[in-house]
N, C-alpha and C positions, 0 to 999 in steps of 0.2 A: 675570549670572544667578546666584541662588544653588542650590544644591545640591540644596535640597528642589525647588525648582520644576524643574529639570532631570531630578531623577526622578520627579517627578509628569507630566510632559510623555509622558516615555517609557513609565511605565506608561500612559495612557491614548492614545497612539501603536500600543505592542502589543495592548490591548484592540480595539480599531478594528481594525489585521491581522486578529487572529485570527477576530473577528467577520465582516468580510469573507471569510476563507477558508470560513468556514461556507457563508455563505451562497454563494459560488461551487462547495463541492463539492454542491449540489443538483442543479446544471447540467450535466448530464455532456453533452458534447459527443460528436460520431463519435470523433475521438482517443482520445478514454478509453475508448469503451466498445470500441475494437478494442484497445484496451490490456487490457483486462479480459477481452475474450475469450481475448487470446493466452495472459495469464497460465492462464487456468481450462483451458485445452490442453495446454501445460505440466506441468501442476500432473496432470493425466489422464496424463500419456505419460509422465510420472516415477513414476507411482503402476503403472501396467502394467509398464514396466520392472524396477521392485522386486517386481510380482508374479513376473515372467518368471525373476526372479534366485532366488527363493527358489523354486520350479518345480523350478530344474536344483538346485538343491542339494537337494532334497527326492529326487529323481530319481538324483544321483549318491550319496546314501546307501544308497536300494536295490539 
């Protein structure tokens, strides 16, 4: 095989991935979207905790 064919192969190998990954994240299964919920929970309890932080420190200046 020469050179060019072998990276023409491969670019149109990763075209094809990529394409399929598209089209698979449309599909969000239960997995993902408990995965997405946890993060968006996360993402709340991390945001409250930095309010809670800046709270005491608001609080230990007065």
């Amino acid at each position: 095989m020469t050179t060019q064919l072998i990276k023409k192969l491969a670019a149109a190998l990763l075209m094809a991935m990529m394409l399929g990954g598209l089209v698979a994240c449309d599909n969000q299964g239960p997995a993902e979207e408990a995965g997405e919920s946890i993060d968006d929970s996360m993402q709340s309890a991390g945001e409250s905790i930095e309010e809670l932080g800046e709270n005491i420190e608001e609080a230990a200046e007065n």
